[in-house]
Structure formats: C-alpha cells, structure tokens
N, C-alpha and C positions, 0 to 999 in steps of 0.2 A: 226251124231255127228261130223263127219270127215270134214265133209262142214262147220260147226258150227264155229269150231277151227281153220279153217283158214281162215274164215272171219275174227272170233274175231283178229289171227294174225297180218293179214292185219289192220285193223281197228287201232290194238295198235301201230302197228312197222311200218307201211307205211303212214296211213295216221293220226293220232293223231302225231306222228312225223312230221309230216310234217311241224306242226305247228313254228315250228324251223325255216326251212324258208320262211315262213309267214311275221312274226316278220321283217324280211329284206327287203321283198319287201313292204309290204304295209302299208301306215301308220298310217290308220285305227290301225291295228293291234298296231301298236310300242304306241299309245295310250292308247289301254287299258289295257297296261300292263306297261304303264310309271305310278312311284311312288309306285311300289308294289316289295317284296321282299318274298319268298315264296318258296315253292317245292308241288308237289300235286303226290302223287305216285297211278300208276293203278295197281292193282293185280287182275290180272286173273288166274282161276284155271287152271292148265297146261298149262303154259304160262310164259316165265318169266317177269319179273314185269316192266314197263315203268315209271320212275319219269321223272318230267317237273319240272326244276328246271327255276321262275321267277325273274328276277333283271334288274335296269337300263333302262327300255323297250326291255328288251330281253328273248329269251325264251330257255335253250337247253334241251336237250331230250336224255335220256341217257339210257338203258339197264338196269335193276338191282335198287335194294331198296335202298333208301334213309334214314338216321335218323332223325326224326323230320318232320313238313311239316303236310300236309292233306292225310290223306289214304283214297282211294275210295277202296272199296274191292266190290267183284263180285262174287256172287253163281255158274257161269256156265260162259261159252264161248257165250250162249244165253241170258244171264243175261247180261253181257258188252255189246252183238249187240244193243241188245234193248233200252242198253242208247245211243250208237251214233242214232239210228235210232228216237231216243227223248218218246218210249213208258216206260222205266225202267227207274229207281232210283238205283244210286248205294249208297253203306252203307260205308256213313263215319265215319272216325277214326281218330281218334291223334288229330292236331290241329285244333280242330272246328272252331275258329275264322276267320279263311279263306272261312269259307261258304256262303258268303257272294258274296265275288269272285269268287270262282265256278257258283253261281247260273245268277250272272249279266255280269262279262267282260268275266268269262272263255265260257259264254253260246254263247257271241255274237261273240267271236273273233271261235269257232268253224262254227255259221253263217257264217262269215268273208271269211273262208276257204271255203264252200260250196259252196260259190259264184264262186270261180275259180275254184273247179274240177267240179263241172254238171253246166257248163255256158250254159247260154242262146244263141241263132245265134246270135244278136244284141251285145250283148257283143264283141263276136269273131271278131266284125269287127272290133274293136278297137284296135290299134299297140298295144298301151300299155297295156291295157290288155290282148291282146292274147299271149305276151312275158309273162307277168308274168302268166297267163296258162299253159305254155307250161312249165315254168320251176315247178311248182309244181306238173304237171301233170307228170314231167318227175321224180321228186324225188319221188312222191307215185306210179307209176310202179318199177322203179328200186329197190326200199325197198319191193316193194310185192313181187316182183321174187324170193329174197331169204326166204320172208316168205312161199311162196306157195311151195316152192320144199323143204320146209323143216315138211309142214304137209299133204299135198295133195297126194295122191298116185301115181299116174301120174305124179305130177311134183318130186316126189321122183327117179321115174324113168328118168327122162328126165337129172335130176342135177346131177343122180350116171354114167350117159353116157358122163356127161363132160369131166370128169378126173380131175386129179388137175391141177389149173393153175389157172392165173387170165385174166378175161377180159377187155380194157378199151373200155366204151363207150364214144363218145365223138362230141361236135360240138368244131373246134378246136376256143381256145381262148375264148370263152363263157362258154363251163361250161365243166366239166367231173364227171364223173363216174366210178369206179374201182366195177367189182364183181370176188369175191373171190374163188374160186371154191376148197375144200379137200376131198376127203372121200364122197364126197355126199353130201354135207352141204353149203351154199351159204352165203356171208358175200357184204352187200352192202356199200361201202365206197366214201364218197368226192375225188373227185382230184384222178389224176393219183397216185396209190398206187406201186411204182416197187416191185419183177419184174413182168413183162409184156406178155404175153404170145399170146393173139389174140385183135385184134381192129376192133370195128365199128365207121366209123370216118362219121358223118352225113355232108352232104355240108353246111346246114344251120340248124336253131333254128326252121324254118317252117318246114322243111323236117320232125322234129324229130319230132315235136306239130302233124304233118298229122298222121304219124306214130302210135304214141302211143294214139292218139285221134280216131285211127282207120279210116282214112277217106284216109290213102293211106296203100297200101300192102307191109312189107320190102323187100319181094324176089322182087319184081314187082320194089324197087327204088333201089336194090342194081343193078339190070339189067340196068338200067337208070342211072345208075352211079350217082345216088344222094346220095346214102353211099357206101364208099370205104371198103371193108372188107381186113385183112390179119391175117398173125399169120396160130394158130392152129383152122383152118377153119371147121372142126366136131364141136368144141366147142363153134363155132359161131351159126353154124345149129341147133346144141339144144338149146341154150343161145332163139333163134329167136322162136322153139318150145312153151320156156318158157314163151314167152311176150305173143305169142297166150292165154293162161292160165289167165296171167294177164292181159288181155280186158275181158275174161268173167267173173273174180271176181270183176271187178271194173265196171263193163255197168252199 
C-alpha cells in the first residue's frame, strides 16, 4: 500500500504537474489546449487533491480543490495508477461537459508528455529535444523528491536527516530549483526561493539531463567538478540520497 501511495504521489504532484511545463515548451501541447477554458480537479484518497486549471493555451497546476470544473475522483492510490498507466477509468463529477476534453486533447497532450520522460535513443540525439527532456525530466524528479520523502519510509528517513533549510539546485542562468526542507517535510519550488542554505550548481543542462536520466553518477561529477556543491553539505548528501529513490520510482 506504501509503494501504491507514492506512486500515486508522484504520478499526481510530479508528473501530472508537470503538464504545467509542457504547455511552455512544446507546441503540440499549447494546441490542444488553445480555445479552451476549464479546471479538471484529481482526488485521490489520502492524497491532497491536484486541480489543472486550463485557459489561453495554458495550463497551471496547483495543490488543493477547486469550485466548479470536472472532478475525476479515485477509489484507491491503485485506482489513479491505473489510469495514468491507461488500464482504469476514473469517475467523473461536476461538470460533465468537459468530457469530451478529457477523453480527446487531455488524452493526447498526457501522450505528449510521454514522449519526453521515456524517450526513445533516437530522440535523445536531437538538441532540441534532449533540452526540453531534460527540463521536464528535471521538474518530475525534483517534485517527486519531495513527494517520495514525504510517503516513502526510507525517504521519510533520509528528509528528517536534512534538518531545516533550503536547497537551491541549479544550472546557473537556465533554470533553478529551490527544495524546501522543515520538520521532515519537502516542498518543491521554481526559482531561487531565499533564504538559501546549500547549493548544487550543475556546469551545464547535459550534466543535469546525464544525471537525473541516470547515465552519469552525481558523487562521480561532483568529483569531476561538473557540479559545484556548497552550503550545508550533510544536506546535500541526503538531498543526493533522495534522487537515488527518485530514479527507482521513475525507471
């Protein structure tokens, strides 16, 4: 059940999020969601709730219930896996009229996304495409970290050895990442959020893509001087723990 629940976690808050920036990179995406105005709210049991609020061809993703909009509700943590994995039907509510949307652009623009987290080699060789890989791949790890250490037993442990502080990850000038570290509990945020407490600053947007794609080791590039660590360096050790975690829920 413990596996189950942070899958679903992840699935809700890491990568159904993700969809977010999707929306920005590619314009498949900004298509089938140009001309539509909407909200579509996910309820999972034990889980708090993810609404996708759509407008403009844009998509944001926000924590917590929405009024109005399409409700997809969910019997189990197994019952949501089972619809990103395409075998379950979840049971909608409120505004049917959206079902329509769900079943044709919300179906393909979730294709869309699949295409860049489990790419093909052939893909990868592509600049363009492996840049926007890399940043998708980079926002559904950094948003499962903090889902995983906040249901997983193990990463329960690894996030209460952090301490509080915050970390920024970062390739600099390209993109960042702030994770939040209180009490045990992880919060994944855009952009340098102060204050600032330890840094992982990556040389490049490949380094981080190798990285979090699993095809380089971070101790083995921080040695390499391919990512600069500082700060409160324990809190980088486990933070580095944690991504361990998140390659084997995301393989």
């Amino acid at each position: 059940m413990t596996l189950e629940k942070t899958r679903a976690a992840i699935n809700l808050h890491a990568i159904l999020r993700n969809l977010e920036d999707l929306c920005q990179l590619d314009d498949d995406a900004k298509t089938l969601l140009t001309g539509h105005d909407l909200s579509i709210g996910m309820h999972v049991p034990g889980l708090e709730p993810l609404t996708l609020a759509i407008k403009d061809g844009c998509l944001r993703a926000r924590r917590g219930k929405a009024g109005g909009g399409l409700r997809l509700q969910f019997l189990s943590p197994a019952h949501f896996n089972g619809m990103v994995a395409g075998t379950k039907m979840p049971l909608p509510l409120g505004n049917l009229q959206h079902l329509r949307f769900l079943q044709n652009n919300f179906a393909a623009l979730a294709k869309d996304l699949e295409k860049y987290l489990k790419p093909d080699k052939e893909s990868l060789k592509d600049p363009v495409f492996l840049e926007k890989n890399t940043r998708l791949t980079a926002a559904a790890a950094l948003y499962a970290a903090s889902e995983i250490a906040g249901t997983d037993p193990l990463g329960q442990k690894i996030a209460a050895a952090m301490g509080n502080g915050s970390i920024l990850l970062e390739v600099p000038g390209v993109l960042a990442y702030t994770i939040q570290a209180r009490d045990g509990r992880l919060t994944t945020l855009k952009d340098a959020q102060p204050p600032l407490h330890a840094f992982m600053r990556f040389k490049s947007l490949d380094i981080l893509g190798q990285v979090l794609r699993g095809e380089a080791d971070s101790y083995l590039a921080i040695g390499r001087g391919q990512i600069e660590v500082s700060g409160r360096i324990p809190m980088v050790d486990n933070f580095n723990k944690l991504l361990g975690l998140v390659s084997f829920y995301l393989a």
